[in-house]
C-alpha positions in Angstrom: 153.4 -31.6 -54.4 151.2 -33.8 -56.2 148.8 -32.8 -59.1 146.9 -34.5 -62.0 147.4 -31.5 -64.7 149.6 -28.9 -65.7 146.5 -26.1 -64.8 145.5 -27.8 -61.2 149.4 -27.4 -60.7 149.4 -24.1 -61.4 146.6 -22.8 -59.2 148.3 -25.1 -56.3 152.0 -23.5 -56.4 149.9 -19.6 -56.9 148.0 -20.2 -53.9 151.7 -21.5 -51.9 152.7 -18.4 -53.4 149.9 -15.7 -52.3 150.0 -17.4 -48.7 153.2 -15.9 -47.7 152.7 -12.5 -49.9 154.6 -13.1 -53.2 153.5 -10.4 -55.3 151.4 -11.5 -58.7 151.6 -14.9 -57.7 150.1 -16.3 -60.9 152.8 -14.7 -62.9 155.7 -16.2 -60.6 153.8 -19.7 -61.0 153.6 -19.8 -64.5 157.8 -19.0 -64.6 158.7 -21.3 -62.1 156.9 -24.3 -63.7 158.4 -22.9 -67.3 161.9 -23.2 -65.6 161.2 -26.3 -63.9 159.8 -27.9 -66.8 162.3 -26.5 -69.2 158.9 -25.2 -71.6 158.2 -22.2 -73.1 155.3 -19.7 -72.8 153.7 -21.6 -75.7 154.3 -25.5 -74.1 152.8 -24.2 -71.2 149.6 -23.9 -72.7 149.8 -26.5 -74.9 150.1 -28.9 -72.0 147.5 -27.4 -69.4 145.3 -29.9 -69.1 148.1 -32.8 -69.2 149.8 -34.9 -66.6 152.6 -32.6 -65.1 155.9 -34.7 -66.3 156.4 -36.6 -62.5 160.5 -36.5 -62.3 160.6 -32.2 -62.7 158.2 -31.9 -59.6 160.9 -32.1 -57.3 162.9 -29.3 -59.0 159.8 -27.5 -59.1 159.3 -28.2 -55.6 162.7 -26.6 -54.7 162.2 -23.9 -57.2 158.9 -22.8 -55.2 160.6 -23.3 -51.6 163.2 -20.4 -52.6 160.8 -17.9 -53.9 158.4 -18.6 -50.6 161.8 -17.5 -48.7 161.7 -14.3 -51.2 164.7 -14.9 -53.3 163.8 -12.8 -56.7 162.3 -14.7 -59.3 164.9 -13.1 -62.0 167.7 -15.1 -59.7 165.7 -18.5 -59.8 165.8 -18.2 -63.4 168.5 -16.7 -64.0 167.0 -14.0 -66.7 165.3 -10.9 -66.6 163.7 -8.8 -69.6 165.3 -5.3 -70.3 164.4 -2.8 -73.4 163.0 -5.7 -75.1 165.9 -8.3 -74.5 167.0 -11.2 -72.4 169.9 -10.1 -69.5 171.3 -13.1 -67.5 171.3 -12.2 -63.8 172.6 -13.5 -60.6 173.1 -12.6 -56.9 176.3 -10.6 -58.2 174.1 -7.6 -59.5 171.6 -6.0 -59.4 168.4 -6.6 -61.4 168.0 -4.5 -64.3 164.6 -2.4 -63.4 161.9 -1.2 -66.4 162.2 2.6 -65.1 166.0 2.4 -65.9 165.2 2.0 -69.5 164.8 5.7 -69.4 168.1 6.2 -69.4 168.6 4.1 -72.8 165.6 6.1 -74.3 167.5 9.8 -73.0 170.5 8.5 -74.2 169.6 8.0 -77.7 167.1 10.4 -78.0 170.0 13.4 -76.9 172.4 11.8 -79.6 169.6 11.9 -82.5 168.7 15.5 -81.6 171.9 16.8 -82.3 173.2 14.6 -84.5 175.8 13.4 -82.8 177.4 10.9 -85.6 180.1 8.8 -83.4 179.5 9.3 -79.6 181.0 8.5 -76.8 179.1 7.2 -74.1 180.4 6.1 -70.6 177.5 3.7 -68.1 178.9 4.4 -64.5 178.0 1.3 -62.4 177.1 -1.2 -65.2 175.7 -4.2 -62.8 174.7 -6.4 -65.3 175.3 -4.3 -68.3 171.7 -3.7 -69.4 172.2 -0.1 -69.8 175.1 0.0 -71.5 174.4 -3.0 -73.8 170.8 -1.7 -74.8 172.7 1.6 -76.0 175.4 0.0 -77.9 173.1 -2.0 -79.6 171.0 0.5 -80.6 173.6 2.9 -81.5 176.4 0.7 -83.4 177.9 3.9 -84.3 178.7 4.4 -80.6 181.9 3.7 -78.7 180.6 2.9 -75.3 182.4 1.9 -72.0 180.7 1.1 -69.0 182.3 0.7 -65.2 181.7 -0.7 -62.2 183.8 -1.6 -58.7 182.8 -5.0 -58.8 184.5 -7.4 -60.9 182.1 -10.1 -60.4 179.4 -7.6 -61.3 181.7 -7.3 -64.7 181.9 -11.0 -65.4 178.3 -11.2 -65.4 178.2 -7.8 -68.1 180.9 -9.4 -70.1 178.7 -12.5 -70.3 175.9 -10.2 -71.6 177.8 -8.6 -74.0 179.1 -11.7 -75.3 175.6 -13.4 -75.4 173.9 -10.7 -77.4 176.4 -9.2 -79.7 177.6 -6.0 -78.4 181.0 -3.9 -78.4 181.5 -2.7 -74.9 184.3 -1.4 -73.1 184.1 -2.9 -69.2 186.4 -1.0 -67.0 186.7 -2.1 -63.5 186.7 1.0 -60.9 184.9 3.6 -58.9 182.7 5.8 -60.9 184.6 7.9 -63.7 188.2 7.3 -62.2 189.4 4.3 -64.7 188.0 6.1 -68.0 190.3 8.8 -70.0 188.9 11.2 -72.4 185.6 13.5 -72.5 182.4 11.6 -72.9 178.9 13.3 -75.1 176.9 11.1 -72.7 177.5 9.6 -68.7 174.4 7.5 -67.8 174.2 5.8 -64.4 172.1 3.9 -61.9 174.2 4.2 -58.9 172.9 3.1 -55.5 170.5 5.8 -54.2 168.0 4.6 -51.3 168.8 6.2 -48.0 170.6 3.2 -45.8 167.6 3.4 -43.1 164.9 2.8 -45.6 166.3 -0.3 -46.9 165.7 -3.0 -44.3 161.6 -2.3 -45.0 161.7 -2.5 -48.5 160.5 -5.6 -50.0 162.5 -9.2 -48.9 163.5 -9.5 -52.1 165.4 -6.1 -52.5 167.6 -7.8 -49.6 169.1 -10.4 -51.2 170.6 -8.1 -54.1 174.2 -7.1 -53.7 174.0 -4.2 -50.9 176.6 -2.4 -52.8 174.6 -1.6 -55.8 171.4 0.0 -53.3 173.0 1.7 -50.5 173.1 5.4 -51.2 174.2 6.4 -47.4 172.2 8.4 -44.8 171.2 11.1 -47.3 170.5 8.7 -50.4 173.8 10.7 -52.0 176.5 9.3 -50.8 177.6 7.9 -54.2 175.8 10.7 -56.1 177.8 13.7 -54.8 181.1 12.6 -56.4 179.4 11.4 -58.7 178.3 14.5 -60.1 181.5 16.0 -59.7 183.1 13.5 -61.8 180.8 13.9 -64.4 181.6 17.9 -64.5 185.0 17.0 -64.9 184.7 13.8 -67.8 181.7 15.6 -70.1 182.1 17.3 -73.3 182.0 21.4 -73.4 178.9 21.3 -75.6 176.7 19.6 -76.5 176.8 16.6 -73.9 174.6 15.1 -71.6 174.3 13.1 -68.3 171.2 11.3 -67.0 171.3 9.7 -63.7 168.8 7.3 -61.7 167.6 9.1 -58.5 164.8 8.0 -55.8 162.0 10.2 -55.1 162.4 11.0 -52.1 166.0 12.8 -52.4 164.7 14.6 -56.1 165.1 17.9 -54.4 169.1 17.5 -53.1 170.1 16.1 -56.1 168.2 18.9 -57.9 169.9 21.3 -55.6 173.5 19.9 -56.3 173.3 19.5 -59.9 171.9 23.1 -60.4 175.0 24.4 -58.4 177.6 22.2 -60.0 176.1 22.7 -63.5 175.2 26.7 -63.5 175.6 26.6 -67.2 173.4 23.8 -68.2 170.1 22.9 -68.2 168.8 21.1 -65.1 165.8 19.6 -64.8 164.2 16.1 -63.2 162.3 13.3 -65.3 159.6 11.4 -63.9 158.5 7.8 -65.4 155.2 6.4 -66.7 153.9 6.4 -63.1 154.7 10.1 -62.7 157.3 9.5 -60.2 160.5 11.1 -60.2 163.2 8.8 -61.5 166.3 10.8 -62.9 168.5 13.7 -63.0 169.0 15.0 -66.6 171.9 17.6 -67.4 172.4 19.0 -70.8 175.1 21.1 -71.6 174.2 22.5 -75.4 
């Protein structure tokens, strides 16, 4: 790889990068020279019509080969943005999504609605902690725990936790099973896509842990007991649960909350795209 400026280098590593697909190649040039380069946004720019600094083109150069064989560019650099923070990620979990920021926003929003003053709030399959580290940082009254089976998924959230500041309880176990006590809101992105359908997603979606996507033959397979936990771990009143669903299984997962939760109020929420991404329950 051999360039004479930072801007001839970009174009060169986006058009490596459009040849085999990559999606917004441009983007995933500019962040692998960043990381290579060890610059920010801002020394990108300064520098783009300077020499490129000859001993970090082979890291680049190794950088570029693993995203052309579709390793996730959050994984190369080992961050990814979520509600407006920095999350480290690795292969151990999964990366944090934008539509699961929904589940911060319900989350909070419930709590301010009714005034809930100290809260308890359980994240069921924490991954990296996102979720549950973007609520107990914007809700420091709130006592929040957050579980997941892995314990090398829990390592990583502990790291999180530890990096930015915030008070969370990691449990290790399946779903509900390890907490005690009723909780005013359950949040979770469990794994959802339907086992067949994940082979011809993108490459990428591949190399996260399989664990943290597979959903079974139905999509539901984690979601079923899920729900029932949740019946069972929720406050009497005024309490909430909001779970990440796919699209394409909306309507079972409609159909099993409604008959699990007669009492409360059912109902799906889609995200900016108008696509439905969760299951809401509130019981008030």
């Amino acid at each position: 790889m051999t360039t004479k400026t930072v801007s001839t280098l970009i174009a060169g590593v986006t058009a490596q990068l459009r040849a085999v697909g990559i999606e917004d190649p441009a983007i995933n040039a500019r962040l692998l020279i960043r990381e290579a380069f060890g610059w920010s946004a801002t020394d990108q720019l300064a520098n783009l019509l300077e020499s490129a600094p000859i001993d970090q083109l082979p890291l680049l150069e190794s950088l570029v080969e693993r995203r052309i064989n579709r390793e996730p560019l959050s994984y190369i650099t080992g961050k990814t943005e979520f509600f407006k923070r920095q999350f480290s990620v690795d292969k151990r979990v999964l990366i944090p999504r934008p539509e699961s920021e929904q589940l911060v926003i319900q989350a909070i929003n419930y709590v301010r609605k009714y005034g809930i003053e100290h809260p308890r709030i359980a994240d069921v399959g924490t991954g990296s902690g996102a979720i549950a580290i973007s609520i107990a940082l914007e809700m420091p009254s709130a006592e929040v725990f957050a579980t997941d089976i892995s314990p090398e998924a829990l390592k990583v959230a502990s790291m999180n936790a530890d990096q930015l500041g915030a008070e969370v309880g990691f449990i290790q176990g399946n779903l509900l099973g390890s907490l005690q006590g009723k909780f005013d809101i359950i949040v979770s992105n469990p794994p959802y896509i339907q086992s067949h359908k994940i082979k011809s997603l993108e490459p990428e979606i591949g190399r996260e842990p399989l664990i943290a996507l597979d959903g079974g033959t139905d999509g539901t397979k984690v979601i079923v007991p899920l729900l029932k936990e949740i019946q069972k771990m929720l406050k009497p009143s005024y309490s909430a649960a909001y779970v990440e669903i796919d699209p394409p299984i909306a309507d079972i997962v409609l159909k099993t909350a409604k008959a699990r939760f007669s009492y409360a109020e059912v109902s799906l929420l889609t995200d900016l795209l108008g696509l439905v991404r969760s299951v809401s329950i509130e019981n008030n």
